[in-house]
Backbone as ProteinMPNN parsed JSONL, in Angstrom:
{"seq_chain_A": "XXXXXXXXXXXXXXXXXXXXXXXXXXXXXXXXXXXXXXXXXXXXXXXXXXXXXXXXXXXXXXXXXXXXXXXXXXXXXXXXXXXXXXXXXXXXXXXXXXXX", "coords_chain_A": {"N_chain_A": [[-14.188, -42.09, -37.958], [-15.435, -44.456, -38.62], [-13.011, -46.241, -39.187], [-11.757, -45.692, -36.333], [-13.63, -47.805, -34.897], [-13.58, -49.829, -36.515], [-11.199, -51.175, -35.735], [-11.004, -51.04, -33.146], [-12.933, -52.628, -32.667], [-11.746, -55.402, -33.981], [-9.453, -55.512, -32.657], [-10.376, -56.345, -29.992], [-11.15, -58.857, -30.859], [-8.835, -59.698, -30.916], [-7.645, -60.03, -28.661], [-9.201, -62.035, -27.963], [-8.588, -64.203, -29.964], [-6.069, -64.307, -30.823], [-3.466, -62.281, -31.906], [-2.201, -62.397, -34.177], [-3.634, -63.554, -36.978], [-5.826, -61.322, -36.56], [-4.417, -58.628, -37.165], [-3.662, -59.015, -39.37], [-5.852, -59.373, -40.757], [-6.923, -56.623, -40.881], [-5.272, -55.405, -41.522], [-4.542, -56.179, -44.724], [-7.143, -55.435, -45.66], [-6.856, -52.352, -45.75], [-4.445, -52.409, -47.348], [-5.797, -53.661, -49.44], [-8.36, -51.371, -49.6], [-6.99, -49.408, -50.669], [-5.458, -50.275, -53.28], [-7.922, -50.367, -54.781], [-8.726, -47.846, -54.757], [-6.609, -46.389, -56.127], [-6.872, -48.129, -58.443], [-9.017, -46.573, -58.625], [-8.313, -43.842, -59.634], [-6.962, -44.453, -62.443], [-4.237, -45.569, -61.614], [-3.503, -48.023, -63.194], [-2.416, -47.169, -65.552], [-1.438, -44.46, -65.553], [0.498, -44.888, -62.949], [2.064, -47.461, -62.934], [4.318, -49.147, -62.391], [3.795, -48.839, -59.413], [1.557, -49.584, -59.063], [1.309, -51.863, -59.784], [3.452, -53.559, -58.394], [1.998, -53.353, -55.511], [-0.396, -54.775, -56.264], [0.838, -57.583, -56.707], [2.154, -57.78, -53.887], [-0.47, -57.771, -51.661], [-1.515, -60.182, -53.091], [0.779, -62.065, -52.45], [0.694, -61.529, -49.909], [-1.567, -62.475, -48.862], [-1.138, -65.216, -49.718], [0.932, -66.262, -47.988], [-0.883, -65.881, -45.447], [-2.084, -68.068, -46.11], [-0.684, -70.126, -45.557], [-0.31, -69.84, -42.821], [1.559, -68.106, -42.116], [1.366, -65.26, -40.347], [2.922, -62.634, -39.612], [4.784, -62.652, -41.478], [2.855, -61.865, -43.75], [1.988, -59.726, -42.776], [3.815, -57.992, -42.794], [4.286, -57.522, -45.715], [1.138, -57.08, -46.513], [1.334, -54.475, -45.701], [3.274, -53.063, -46.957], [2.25, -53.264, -49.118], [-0.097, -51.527, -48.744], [1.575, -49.228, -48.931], [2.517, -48.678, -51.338], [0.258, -48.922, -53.087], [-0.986, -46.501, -52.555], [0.7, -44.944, -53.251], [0.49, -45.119, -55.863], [-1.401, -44.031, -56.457], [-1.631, -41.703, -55.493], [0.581, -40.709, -57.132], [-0.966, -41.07, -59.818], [-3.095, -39.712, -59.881], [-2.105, -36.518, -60.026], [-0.847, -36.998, -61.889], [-3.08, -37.507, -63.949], [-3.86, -34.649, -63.165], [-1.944, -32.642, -64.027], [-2.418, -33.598, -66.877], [-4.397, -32.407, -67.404], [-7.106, -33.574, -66.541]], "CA_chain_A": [[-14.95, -42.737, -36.912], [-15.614, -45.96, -38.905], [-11.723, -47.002, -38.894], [-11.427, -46.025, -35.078], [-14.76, -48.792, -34.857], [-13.123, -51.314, -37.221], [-9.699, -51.127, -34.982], [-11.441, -51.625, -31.465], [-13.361, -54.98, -32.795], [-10.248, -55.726, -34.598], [-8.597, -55.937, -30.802], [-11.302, -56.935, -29.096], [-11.083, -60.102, -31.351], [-6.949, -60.406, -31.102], [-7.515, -60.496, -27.567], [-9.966, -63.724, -27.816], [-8.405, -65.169, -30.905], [-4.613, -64.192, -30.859], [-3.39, -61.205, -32.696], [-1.742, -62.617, -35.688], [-4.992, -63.622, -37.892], [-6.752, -60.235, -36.967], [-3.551, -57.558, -37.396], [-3.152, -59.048, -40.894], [-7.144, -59.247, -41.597], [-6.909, -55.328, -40.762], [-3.811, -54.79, -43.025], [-5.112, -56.506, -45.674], [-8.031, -54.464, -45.5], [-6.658, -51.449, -45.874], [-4.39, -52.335, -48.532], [-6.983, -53.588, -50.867], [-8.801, -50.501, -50.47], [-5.932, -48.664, -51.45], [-5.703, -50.873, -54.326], [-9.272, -50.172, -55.279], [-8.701, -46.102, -54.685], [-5.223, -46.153, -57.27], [-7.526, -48.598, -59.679], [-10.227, -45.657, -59.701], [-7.828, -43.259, -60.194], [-6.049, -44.99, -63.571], [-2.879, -45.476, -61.847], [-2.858, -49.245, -64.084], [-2.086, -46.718, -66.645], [-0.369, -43.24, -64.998], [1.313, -45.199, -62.334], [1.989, -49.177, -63.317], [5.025, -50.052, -61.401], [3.39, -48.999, -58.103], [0.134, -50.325, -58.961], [1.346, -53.569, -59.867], [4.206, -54.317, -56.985], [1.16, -53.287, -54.58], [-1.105, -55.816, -56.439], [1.33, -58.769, -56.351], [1.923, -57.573, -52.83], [-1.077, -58.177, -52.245], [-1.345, -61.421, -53.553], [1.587, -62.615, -51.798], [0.49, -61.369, -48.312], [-2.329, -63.71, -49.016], [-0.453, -66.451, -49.788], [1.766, -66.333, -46.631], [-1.666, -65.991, -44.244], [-2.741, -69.179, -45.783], [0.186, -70.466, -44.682], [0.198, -69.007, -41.412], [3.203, -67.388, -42.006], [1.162, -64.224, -39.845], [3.726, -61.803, -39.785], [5.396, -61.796, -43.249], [1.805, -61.449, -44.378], [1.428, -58.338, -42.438], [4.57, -57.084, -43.779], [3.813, -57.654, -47.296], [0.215, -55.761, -46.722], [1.757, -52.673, -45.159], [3.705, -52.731, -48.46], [1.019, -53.304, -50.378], [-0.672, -49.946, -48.646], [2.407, -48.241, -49.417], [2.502, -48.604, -53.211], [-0.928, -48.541, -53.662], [-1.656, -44.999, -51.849], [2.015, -43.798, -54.028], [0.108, -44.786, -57.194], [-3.209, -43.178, -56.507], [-1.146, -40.091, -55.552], [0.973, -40.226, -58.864], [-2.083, -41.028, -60.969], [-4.113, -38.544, -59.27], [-0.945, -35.537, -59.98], [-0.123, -36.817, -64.259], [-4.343, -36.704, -64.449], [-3.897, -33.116, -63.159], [-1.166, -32.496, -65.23], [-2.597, -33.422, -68.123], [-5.739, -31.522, -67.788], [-8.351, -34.039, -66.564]], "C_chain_A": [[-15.097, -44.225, -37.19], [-14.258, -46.746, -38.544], [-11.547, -47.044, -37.521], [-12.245, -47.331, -34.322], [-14.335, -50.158, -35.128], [-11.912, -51.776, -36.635], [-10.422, -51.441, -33.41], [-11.722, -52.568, -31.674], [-12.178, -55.16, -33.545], [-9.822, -55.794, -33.154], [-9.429, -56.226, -30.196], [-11.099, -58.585, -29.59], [-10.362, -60.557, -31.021], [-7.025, -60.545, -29.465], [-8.266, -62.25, -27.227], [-9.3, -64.22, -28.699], [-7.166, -65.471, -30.815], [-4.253, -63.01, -31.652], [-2.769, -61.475, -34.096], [-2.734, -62.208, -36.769], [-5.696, -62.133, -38.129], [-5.57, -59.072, -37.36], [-3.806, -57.592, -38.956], [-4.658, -59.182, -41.87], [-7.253, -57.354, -42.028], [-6.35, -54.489, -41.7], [-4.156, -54.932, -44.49], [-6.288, -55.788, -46.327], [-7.749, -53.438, -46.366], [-5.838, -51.35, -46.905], [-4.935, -52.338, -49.733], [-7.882, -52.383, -50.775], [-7.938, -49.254, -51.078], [-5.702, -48.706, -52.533], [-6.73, -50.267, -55.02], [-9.08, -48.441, -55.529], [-7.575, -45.575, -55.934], [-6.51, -47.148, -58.109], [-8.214, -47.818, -59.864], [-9.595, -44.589, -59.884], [-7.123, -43.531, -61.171], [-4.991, -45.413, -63.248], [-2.592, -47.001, -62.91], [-1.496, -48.709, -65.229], [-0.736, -45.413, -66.093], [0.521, -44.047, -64.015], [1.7, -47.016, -62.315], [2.885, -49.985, -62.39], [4.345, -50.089, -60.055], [2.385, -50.123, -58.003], [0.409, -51.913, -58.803], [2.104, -54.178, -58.476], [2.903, -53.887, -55.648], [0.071, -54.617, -54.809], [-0.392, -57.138, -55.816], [1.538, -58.598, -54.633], [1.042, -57.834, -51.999], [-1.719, -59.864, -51.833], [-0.683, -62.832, -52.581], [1.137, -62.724, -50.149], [-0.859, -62.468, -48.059], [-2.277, -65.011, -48.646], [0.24, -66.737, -48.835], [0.734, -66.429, -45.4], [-1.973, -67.139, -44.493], [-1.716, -69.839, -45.617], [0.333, -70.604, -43.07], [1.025, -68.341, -41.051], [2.03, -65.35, -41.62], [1.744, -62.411, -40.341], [4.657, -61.195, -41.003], [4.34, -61.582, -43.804], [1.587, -59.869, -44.095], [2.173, -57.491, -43.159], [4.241, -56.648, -44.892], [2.184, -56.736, -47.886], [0.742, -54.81, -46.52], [2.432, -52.174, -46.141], [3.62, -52.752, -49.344], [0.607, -51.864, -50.791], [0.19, -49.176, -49.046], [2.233, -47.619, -51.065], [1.103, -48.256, -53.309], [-1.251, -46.719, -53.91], [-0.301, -43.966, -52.997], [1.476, -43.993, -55.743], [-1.113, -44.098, -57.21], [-2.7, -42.078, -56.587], [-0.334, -39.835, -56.937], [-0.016, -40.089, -59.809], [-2.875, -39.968, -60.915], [-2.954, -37.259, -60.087], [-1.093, -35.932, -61.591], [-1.569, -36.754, -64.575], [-4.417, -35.081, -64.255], [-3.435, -32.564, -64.01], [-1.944, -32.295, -66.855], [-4.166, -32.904, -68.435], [-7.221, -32.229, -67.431], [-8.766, -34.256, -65.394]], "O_chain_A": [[-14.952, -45.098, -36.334], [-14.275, -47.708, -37.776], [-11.208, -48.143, -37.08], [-11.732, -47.873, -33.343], [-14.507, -51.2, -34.497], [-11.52, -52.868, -37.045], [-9.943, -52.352, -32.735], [-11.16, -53.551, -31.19], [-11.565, -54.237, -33.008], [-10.4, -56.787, -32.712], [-8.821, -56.634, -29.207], [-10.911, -59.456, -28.741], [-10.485, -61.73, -30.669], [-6.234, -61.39, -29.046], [-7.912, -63.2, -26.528], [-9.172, -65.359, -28.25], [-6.846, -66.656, -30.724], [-5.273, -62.746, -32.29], [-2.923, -60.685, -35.027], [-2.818, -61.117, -37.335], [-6.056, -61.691, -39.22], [-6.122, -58.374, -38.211], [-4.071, -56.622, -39.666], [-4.749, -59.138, -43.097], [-7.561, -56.899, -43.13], [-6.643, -53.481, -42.343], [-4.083, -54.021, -45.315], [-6.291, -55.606, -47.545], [-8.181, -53.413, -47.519], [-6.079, -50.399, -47.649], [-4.813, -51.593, -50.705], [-8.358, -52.122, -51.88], [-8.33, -48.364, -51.832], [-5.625, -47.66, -53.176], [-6.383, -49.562, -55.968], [-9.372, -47.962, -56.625], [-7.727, -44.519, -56.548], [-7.338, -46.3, -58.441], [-8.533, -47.708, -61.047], [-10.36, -43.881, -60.539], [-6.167, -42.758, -61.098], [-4.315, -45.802, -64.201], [-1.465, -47.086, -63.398], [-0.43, -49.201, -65.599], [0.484, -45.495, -66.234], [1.683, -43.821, -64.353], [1.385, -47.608, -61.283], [2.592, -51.019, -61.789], [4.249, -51.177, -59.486], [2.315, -51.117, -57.28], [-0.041, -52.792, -58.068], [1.607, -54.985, -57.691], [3.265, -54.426, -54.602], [-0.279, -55.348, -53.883], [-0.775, -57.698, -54.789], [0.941, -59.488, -54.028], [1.646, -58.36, -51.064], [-2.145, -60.422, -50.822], [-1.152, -63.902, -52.195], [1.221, -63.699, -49.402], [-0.958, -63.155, -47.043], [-2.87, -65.711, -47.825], [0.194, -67.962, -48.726], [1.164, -66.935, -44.364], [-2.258, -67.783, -43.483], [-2.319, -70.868, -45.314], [1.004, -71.379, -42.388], [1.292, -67.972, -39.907], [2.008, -64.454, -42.464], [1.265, -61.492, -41.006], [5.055, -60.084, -41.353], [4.604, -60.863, -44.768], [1.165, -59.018, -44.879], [1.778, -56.586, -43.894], [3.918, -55.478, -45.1], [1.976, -56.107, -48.924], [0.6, -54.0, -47.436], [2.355, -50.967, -46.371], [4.335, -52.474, -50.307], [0.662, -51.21, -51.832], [-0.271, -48.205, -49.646], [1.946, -46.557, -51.618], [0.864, -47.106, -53.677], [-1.566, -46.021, -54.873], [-0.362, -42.792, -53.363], [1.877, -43.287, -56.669], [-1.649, -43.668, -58.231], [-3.021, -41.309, -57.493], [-0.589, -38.901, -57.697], [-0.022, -39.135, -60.586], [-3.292, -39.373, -61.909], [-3.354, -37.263, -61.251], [-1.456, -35.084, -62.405], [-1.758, -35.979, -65.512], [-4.96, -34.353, -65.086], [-4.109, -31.958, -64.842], [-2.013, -31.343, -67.633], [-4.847, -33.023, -69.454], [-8.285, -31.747, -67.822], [-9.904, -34.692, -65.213]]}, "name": "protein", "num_of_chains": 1, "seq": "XXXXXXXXXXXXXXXXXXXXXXXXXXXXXXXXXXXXXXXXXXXXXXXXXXXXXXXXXXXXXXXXXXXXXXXXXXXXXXXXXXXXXXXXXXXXXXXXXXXX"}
């Protein structure tokens, strides 16, 4: 219910503002808490490559909004969320594994 909430004002905005700025506030969003969800599951440790190319990911998508570069920002979150959510799920699976 909250995300369908945070996605209507999210377009309600892109209609007054432009849609660039808010798609990639949205994206961004949702990657970092992805981020945050693989950091409280260990992946630093069980899953590192994901974790990290999602961090710098990230990072980068950042760096391209303050640019304005919009659109490769968005990219770069959506492939942030990717990795992130594939290290939470590995980390989550080798903690099972190994009994904890």
């Amino acid at each position: 219910m909250i995300r369908i909430l945070k996605w209507g004002l999210f377009a309600l905005a892109g209609l007054a503002a432009g849609c660039g700025p808010v798609e990639y506030t949205a994206v961004i969003l949702d990657a970092s808490q992805a981020l945050a969800e693989a950091r409280e599951a260990d992946a630093r440790v069980h899953a590192p490559y994901e974790y990290f190319y999602a961090k710098e990911h990230i990072h980068k998508a950042r760096e391209e909004a303050g640019y304005a570069d919009y659109q490769a920002a968005i990219d770069l979150g959506r492939t942030a969320e990717e990795y992130a959510t594939k290290a939470r799920d590995i980390a989550k699976n080798r903690r099972r594994e190994m009994g904890r």
